[in-house]
C-alpha positions as CSV (number, residue, x, y, z in Angstrom):
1,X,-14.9,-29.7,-57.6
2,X,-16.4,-27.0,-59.8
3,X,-15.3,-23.6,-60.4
4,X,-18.0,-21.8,-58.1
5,X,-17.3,-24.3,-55.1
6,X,-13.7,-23.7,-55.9
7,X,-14.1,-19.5,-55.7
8,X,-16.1,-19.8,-52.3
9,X,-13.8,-22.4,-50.5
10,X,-11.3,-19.5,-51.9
11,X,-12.6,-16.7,-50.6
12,X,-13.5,-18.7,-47.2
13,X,-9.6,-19.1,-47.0
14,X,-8.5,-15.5,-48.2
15,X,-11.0,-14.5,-44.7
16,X,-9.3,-16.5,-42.7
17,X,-5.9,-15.6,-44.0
18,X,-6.9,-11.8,-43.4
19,X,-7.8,-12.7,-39.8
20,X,-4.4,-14.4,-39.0
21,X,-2.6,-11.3,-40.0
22,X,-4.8,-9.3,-38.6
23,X,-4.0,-10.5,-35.8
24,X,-0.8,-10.5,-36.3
25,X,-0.7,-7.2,-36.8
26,X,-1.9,-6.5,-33.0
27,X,0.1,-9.0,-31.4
28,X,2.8,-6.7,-32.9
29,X,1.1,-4.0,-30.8
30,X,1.5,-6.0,-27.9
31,X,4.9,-5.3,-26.4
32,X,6.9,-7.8,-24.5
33,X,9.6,-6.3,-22.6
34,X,11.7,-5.6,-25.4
35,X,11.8,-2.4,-27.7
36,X,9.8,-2.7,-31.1
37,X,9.4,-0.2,-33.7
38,X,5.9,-1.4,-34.3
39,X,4.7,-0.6,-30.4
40,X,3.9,3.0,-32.1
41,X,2.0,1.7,-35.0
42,X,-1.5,3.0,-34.4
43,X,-0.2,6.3,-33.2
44,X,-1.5,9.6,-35.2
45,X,0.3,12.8,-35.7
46,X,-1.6,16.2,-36.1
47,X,0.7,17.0,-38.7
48,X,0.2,20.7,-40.4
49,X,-3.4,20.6,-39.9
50,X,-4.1,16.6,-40.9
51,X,-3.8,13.4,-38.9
52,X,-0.8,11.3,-40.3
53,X,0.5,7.8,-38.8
54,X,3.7,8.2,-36.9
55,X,5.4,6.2,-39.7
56,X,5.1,8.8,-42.2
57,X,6.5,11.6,-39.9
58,X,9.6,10.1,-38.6
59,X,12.4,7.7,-38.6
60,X,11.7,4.7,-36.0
61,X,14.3,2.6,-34.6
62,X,15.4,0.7,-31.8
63,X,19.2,0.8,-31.1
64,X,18.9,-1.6,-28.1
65,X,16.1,-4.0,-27.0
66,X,15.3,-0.9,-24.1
67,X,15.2,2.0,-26.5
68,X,13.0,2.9,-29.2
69,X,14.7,6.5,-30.9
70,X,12.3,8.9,-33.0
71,X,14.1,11.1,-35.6
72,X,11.2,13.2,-37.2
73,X,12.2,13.9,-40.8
74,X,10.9,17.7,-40.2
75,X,12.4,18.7,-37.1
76,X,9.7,21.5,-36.4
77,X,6.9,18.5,-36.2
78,X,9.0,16.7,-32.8
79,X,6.6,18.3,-30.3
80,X,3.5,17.3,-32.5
81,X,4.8,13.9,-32.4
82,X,5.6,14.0,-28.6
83,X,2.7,15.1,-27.9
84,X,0.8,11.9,-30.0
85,X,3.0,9.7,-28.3
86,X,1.8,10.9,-24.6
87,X,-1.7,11.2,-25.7
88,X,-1.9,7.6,-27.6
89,X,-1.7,6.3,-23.8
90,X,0.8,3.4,-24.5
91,X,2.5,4.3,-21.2
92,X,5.6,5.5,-22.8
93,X,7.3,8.6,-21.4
94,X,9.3,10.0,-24.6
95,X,12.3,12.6,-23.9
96,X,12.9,15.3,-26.3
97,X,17.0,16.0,-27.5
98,X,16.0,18.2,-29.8
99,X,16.5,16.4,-33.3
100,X,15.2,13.2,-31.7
101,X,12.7,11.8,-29.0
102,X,14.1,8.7,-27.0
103,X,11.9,6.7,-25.3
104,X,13.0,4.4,-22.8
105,X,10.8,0.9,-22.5
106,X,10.5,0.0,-19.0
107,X,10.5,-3.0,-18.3
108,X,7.6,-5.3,-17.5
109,X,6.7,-6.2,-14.1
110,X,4.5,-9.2,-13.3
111,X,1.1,-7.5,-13.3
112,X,1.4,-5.9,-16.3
113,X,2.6,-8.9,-17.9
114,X,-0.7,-10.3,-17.0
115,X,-2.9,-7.7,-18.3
116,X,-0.9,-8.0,-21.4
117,X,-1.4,-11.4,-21.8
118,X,-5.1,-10.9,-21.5
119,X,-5.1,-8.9,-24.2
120,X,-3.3,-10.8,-26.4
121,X,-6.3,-13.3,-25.2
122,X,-9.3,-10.9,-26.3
123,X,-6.8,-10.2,-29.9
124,X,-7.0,-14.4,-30.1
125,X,-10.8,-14.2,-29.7
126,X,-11.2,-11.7,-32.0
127,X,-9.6,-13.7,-35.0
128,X,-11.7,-16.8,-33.9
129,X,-15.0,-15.1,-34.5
130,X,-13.3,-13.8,-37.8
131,X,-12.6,-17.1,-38.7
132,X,-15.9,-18.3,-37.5
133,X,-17.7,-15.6,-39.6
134,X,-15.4,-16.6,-42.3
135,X,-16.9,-20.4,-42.1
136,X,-20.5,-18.6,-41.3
137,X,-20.6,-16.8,-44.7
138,X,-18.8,-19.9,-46.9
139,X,-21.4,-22.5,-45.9
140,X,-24.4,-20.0,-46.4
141,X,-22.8,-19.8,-50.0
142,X,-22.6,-22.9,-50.0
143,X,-26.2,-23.4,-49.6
144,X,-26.9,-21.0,-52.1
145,X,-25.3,-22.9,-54.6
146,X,-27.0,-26.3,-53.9
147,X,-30.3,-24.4,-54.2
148,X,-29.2,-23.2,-57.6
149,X,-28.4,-26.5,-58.5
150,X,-25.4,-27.9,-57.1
151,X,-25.5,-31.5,-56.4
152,X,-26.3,-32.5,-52.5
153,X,-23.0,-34.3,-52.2
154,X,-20.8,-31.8,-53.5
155,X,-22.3,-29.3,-51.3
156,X,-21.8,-31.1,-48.6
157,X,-17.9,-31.8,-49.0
158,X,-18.0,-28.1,-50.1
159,X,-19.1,-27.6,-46.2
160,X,-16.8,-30.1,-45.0
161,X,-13.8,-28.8,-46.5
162,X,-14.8,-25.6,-45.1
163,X,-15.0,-26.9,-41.6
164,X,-11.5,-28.2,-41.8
165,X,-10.2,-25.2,-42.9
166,X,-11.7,-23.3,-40.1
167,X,-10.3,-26.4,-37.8
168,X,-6.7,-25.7,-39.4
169,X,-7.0,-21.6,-39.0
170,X,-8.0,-21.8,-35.1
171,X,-5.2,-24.2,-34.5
172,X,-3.2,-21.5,-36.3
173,X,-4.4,-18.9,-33.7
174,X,-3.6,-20.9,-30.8
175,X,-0.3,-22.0,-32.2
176,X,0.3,-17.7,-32.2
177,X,-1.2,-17.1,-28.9
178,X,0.9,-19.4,-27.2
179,X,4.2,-18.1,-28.6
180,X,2.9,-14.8,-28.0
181,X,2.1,-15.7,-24.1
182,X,5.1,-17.6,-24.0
183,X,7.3,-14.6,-25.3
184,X,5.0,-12.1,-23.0
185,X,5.4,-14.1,-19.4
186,X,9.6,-14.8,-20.3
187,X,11.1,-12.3,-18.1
């Protein structure tokens, strides 16, 4: 294998390796009955004038797996951060004590559990066509190279090794969808 077939299969694989934690990252997102501190990632604060992630405003924790407490590090910013809560429409209902917001997780009855597992679904279609793209842009580089000289055959196992790659990745993304479904739907 030479060096240039080498850097694109690569880069095919640092793609795909981007898609599984991106995807990841929303399954994290994607709550399933119990309390995470990641179910607020995603959420901005208006925070003196700029728009901040709730990580870098407060301290987030979950003392039980029904609870997620939010102790603001300034404690004139907890009605900004309230308020970015309620509006990032994650169906949480957070109640202010003052130095801290508590936020009770309710839990999950059977149609929401649905609904959530659908969109864990449309997450798992998302890294597909990632991966797919990933594939998409490796054999067309592929190509590239055979027409600046690479041999046919070594452009061809080039391709074929990205094709089992993409094969390994997708299995990868079921494998996490199905724990993910699994872990959603256990009541």
């Amino acid at each position: 294998m030479t060096e240039e077939t080498q850097f694109v299969l690569d880069s095919v694989q640092e793609s795909m390796d981007h898609a599984i934690v991106h995807l990841d990252r929303e399954f994290q997102k994607i709550r399933a009955g119990k309390a995470n501190p990641g179910m607020l990632n995603g959420v901005m604060v208006d925070y003196y004038g700029s728009h901040v992630p709730i990580e870098q405003t407060a301290n987030i924790n979950t003392p039980d797996p029904r609870q997620i407490i939010v102790q603001p590090y300034d404690k004139s910013s907890i009605h900004a951060i309230e308020k970015a809560i309620m509006a990032a429409n994650l169906g949480f209902n957070p109640q202010n004590e003052g130095e801290l917001l508590r936020i009770n997780v309710p839990p999950l009855n059977e149609e929401r559990r649905k609904d959530l597992v659908k969109r864990a679904k449309v997450e798992t279609e998302d890294a597909k066509v990632g991966i797919r793209n990933a594939r998409r842009h490796g054999n067309e580089d592929a190509k590239k190279l055979e027409k600046d000289g690479l041999p046919e055959d070594e452009a061809k196992r080039l391709i074929e090794k990205i094709q089992e790659l993409t094969d390994s990745y997708i299995q990868k993304v079921e494998k996490l969808f199905e724990m993910k479904e699994k872990d959603i739907l256990t009541v």
